[in-house]
N, C-alpha and C positions, 0 to 999 in steps of 0.2 A: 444682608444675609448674615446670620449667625456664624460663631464660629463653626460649631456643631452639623451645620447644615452645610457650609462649607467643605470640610472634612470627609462628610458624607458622600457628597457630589465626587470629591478628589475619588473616594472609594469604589463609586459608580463606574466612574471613566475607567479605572484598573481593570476591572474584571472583562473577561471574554464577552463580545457583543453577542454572539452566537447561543451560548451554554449558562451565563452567567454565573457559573459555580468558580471557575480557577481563574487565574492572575491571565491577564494579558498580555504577549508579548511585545514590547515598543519596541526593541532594541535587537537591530541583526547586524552581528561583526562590530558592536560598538559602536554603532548613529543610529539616532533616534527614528523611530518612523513613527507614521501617526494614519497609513491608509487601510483597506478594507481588511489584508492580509495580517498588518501586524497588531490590529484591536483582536483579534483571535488567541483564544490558547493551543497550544502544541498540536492537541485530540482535533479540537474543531478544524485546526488549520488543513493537518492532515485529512479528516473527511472530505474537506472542500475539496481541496487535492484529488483524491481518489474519485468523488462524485465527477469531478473536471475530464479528467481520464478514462471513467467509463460512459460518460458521453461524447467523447471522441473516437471510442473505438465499435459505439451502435450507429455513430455515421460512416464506419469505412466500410466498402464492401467486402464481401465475405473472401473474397480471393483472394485479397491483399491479406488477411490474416491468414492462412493457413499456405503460407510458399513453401512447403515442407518437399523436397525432391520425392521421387517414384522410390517407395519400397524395391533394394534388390532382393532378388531373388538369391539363394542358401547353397553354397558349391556342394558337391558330395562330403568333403572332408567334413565340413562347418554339420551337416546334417548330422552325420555319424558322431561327431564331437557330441553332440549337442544328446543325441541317444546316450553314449554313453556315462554325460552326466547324470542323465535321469535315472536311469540303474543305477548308478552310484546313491544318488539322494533316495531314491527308495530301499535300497540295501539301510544305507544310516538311517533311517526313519523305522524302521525294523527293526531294529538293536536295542 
């Protein structure tokens, strides 16, 4: 193998397997790696990431995402508060 083509290959291997455009990262906290995650750049690595995640959240069911407690219901005080913000913002909105 030439030197040239050599070189080239070394150039190959660098770049993201994914995107081929940016530098790959080998190196997390300082050791080398060399598996699926770290031949990635930053961009791809992240998609993958996200793509991972929202295929785990179209397998949960629907219940499991949304445990939000029961809407309470507004005291009188809370209501009348709440009135007379609204005067208030439309008074300022008037000015």
């Amino acid at each position: 193998m030439s030197e040239t083509a050599h070189n080239l290959s070394k150039t190959v291997r660098r770049v993201c397997r994914s995107c081929a455009e940016r530098k790959a990262l080998f190196r997390y906290r300082g050791v080398v790696k060399a598996d699926r995650d770290h031949t990635l750049c930053f961009e791809c690595y992240r998609a993958e990431r996200d793509r991972r995640r929202a295929q785990r959240l179209t397998e949960l069911p629907a219940a499991q995402l949304l445990h939000r407690p029961a809407p309470r219901s507004l005291t009188e005080h809370e209501v009348e508060h709440r009135r007379r913000m609204l005067v208030h913002l439309g008074a300022t909105r008037q000015a």
